[in-house]
Structures are given as C-alpha cells and as structure tokens.
LOMAR-394133 format. One record per residue: y, x, z of N, C-alpha, C, O, CB in turn; residue in one letter; residue number from 1. Coordinates in steps of 0.1 Angstrom, whole numbers. Atoms other than C-alpha are relative to their C-alpha. Glycine has a CB too. Layout:
N
((Y,X,Z),(Y,X,Z),(Y,X,Z),(Y,X,Z),(Y,X,Z),"A",NUM);
...
//
This chain:
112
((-10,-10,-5),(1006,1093,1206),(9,-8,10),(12,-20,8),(8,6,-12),"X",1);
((-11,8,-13),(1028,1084,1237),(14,5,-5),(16,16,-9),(-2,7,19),"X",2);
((-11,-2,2),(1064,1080,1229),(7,10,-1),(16,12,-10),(3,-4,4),"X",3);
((-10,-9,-5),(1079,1105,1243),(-5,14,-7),(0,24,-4),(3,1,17),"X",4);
((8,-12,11),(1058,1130,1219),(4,-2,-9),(3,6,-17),(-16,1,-4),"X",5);
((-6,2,18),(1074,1117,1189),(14,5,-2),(22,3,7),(0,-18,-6),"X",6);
((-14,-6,1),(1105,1133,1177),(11,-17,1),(10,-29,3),(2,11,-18),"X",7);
((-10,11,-2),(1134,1112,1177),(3,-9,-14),(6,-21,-14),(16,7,5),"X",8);
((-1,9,14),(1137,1100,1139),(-13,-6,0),(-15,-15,-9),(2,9,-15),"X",9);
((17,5,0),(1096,1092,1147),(2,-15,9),(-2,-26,5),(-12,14,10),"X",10);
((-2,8,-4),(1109,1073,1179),(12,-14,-7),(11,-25,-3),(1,5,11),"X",11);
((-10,10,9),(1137,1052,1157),(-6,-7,-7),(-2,-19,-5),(9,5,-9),"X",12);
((7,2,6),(1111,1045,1132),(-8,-14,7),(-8,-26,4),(-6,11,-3),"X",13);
((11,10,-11),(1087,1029,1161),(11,-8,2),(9,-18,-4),(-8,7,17),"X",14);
((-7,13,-6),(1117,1008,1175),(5,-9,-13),(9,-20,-12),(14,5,10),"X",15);
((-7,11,11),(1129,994,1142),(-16,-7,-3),(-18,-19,-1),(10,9,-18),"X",16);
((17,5,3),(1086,990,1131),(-4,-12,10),(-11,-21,7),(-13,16,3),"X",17);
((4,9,-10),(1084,971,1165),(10,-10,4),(7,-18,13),(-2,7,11),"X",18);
((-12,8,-3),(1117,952,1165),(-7,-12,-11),(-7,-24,-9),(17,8,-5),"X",19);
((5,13,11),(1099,933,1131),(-11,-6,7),(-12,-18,9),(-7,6,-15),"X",20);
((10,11,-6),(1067,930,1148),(2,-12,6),(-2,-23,2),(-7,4,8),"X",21);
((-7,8,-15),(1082,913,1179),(5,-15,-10),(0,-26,-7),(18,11,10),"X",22);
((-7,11,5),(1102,887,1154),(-11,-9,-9),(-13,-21,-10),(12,5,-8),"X",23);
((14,6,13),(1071,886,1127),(-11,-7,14),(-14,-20,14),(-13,21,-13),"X",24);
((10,11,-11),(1045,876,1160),(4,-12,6),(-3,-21,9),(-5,5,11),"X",25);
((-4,13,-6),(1067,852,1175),(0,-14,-6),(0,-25,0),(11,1,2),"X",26);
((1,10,8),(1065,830,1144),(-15,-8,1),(-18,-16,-8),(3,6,-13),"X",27);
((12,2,2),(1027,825,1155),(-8,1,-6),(-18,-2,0),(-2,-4,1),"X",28);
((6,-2,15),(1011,833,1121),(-4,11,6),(1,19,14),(10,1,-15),"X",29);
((3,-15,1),(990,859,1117),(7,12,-7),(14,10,-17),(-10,0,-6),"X",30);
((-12,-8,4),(1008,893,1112),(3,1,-14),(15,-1,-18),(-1,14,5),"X",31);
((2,-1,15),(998,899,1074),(6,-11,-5),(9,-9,-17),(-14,1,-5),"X",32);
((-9,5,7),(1016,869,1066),(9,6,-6),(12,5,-18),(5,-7,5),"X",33);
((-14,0,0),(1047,883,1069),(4,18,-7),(14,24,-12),(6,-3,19),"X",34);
((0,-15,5),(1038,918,1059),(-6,3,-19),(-14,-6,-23),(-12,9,12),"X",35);
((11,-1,11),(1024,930,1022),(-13,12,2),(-12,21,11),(9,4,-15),"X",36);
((11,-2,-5),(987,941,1020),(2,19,3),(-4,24,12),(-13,-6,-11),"X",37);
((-1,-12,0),(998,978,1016),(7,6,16),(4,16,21),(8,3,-14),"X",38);
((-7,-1,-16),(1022,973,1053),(-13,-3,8),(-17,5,17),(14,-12,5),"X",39);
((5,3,-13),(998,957,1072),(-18,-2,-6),(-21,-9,-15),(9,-17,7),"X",40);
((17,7,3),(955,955,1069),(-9,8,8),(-5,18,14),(-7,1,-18),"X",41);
((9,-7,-12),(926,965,1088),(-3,16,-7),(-5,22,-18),(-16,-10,4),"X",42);
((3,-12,3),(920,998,1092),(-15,11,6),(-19,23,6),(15,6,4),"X",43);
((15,-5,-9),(886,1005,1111),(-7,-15,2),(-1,-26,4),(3,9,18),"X",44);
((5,11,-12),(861,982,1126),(-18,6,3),(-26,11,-4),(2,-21,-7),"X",45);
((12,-4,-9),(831,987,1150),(-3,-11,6),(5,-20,8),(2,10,10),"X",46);
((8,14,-8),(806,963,1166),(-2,6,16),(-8,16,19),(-19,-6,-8),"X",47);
((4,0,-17),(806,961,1206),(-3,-11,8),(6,-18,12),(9,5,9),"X",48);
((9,13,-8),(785,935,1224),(-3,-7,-9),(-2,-20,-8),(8,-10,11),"X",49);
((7,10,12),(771,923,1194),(8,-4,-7),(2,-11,-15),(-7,-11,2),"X",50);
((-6,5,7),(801,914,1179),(9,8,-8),(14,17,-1),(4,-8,7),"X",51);
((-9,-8,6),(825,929,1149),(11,-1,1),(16,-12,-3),(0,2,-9),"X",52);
((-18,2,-1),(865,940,1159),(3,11,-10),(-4,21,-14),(9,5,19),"X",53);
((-5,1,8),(887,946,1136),(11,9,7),(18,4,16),(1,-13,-5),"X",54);
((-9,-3,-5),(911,973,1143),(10,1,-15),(6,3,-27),(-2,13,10),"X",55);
((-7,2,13),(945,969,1122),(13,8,-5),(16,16,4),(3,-15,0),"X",56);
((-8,-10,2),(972,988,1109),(15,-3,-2),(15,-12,-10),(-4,7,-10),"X",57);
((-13,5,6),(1013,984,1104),(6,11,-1),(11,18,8),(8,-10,6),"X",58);
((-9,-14,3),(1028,1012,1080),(14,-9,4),(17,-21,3),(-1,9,-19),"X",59);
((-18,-1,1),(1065,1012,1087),(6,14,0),(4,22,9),(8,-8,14),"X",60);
((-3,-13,5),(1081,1041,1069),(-9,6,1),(-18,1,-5),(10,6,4),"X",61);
((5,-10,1),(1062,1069,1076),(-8,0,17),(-15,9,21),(12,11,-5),"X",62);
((7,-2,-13),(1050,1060,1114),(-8,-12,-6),(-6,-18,-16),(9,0,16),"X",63);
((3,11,4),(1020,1036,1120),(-1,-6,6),(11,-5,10),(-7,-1,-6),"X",64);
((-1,7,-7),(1012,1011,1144),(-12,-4,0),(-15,-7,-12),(9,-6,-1),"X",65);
((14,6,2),(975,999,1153),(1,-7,13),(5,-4,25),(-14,12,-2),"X",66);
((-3,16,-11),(972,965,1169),(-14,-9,-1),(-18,-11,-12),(15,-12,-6),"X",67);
((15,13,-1),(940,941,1176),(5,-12,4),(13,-15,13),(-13,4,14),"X",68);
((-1,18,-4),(940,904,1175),(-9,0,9),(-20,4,7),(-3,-12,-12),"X",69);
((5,1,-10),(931,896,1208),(-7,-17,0),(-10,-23,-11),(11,3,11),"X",70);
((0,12,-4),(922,862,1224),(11,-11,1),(22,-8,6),(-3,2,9),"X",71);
((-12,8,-2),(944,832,1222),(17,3,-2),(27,2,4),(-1,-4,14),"X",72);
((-15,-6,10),(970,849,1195),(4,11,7),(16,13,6),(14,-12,-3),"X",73);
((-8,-17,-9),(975,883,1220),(-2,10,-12),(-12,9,-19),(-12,9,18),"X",74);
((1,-10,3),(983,911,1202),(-4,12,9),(3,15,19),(9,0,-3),"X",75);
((3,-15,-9),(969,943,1217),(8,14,-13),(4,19,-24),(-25,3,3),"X",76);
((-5,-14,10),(994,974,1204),(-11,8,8),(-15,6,20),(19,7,3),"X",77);
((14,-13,-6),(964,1004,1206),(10,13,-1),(9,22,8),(-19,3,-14),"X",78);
((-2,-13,2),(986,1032,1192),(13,1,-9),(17,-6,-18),(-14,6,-6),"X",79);
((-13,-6,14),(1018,1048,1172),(-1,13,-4),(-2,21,5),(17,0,5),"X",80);
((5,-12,2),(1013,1078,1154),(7,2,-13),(8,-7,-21),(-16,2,0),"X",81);
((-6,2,13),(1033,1093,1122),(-13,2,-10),(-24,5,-6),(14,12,-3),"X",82);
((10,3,13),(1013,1090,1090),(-3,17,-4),(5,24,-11),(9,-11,-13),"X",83);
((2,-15,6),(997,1127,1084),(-16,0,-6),(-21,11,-8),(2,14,13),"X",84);
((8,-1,6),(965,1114,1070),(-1,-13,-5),(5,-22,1),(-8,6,6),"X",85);
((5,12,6),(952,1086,1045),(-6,-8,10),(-2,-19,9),(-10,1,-10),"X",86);
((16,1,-11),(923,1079,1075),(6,3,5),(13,12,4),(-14,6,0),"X",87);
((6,1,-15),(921,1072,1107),(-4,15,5),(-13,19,-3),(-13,-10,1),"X",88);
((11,-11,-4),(908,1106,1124),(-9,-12,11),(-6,-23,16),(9,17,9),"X",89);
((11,1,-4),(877,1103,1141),(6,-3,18),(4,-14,23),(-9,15,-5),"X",90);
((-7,7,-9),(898,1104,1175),(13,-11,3),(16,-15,14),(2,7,4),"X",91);
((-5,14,0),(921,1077,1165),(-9,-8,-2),(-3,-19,-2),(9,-3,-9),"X",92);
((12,9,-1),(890,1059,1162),(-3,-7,13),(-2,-18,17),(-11,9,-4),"X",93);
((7,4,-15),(873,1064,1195),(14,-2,10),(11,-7,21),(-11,15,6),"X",94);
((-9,7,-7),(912,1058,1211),(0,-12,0),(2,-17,11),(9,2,-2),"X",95);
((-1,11,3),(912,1025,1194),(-8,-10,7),(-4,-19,14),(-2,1,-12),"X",96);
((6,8,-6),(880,1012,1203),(1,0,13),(0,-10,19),(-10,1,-2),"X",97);
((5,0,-18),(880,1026,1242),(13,-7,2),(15,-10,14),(-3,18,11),"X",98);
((-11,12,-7),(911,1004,1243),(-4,-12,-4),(4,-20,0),(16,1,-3),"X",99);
((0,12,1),(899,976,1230),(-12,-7,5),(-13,-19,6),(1,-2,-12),"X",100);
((6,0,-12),(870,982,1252),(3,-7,11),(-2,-17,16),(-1,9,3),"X",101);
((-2,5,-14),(888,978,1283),(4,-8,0),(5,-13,11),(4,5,8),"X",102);
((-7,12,-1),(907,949,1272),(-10,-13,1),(-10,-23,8),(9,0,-13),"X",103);
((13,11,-2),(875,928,1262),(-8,2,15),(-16,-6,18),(-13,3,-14),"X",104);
((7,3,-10),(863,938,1295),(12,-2,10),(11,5,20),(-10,10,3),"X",105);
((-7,3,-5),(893,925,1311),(5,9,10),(4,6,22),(-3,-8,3),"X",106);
((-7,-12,-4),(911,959,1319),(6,7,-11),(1,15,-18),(-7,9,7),"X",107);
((-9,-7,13),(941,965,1295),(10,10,11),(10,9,23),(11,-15,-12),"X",108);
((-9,-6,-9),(966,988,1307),(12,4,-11),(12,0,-22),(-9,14,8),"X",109);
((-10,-3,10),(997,1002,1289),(5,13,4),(9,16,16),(12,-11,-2),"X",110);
((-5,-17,-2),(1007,1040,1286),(13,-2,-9),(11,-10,-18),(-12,15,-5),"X",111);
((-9,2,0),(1042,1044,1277),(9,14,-3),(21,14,-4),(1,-6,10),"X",112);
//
C-alpha cells in the first residue's frame, strides 16, 4: 500500500514501526535480533535464478512491514499494509517478489 492510502492512525503506526527499524538496523545485526519471533520472521519465499529469497515480515501493532535482506546488509523495504489477514494474499506475494526482482536485477526504485 502507498502511504498516502493509509488512514492516519495506519500512517502513525508506519512512522513509529519505522522509527524502530531505522534504530534496530543501524546496530548492524540482523533485524530478528532485536525483535521477538512473533514481530519479526519470514513470511514467504520463492526461488529466482536458481536461488531461494526470503521475503520477511515486521508486525508493529496492527500494520506490517515486508523487507528483504539484500546484499552487503541493505535492507530492501517491499511494502506496508495494515494486518487484515493471517497470510500474505496472493498479490502481496507477486508485489514482493516483482520488487525484489528488480532489485536483484539492479533496478530498485521507491514509490512513496
């Protein structure tokens, strides 16, 4: 979901959920350190170019946050969305990968 689709107690949510990340990644550790397994763990994964990615999840309150460990400790944020199902839909899916697509093919972009 793009920001500006989320209501305003949704966007508050995202800025406090992303104020932790920001402090929790700077510590260099992987994120799940800092989180428990129920906040933070993978939540999909698919094989492209022969290889398996790992897409991952960070509840905070009631919104969620899906992020890929990149190359050389990058975070890739994929998505923010409030929590209206257990699962992934099928098109948070294929969002996930076709961005983590273009990133492994050296074309990330950021929508806003």
């Amino acid at each position: 979901a793009h920001i500006a689709a989320l209501s305003q107690p949704e966007r508050n949510c995202f800025r406090n959920g992303m104020s932790k990340l920001l402090k929790v990644a700077n510590k260099g550790l992987p994120l799940q350190v800092s989180y428990d397994e129920k906040q933070c763990h993978e939540t999909h994964a698919f094989t492209y170019a022969g290889e398996q990615h790992l897409v991952w999840r960070i509840r905070t309150n009631d919104m969620r946050i899906l992020f890929y460990y990149g190359s050389d400790k990058t975070i890739l944020i994929i998505d923010t969305f409030p929590k209206h199902a257990k699962r992934l839909t099928n098109a948070q899916k294929s969002y996930a990968e076709a961005t983590i697509k273009r990133y492994l093919n050296g074309k990330p972009y950021i929508i806003i």
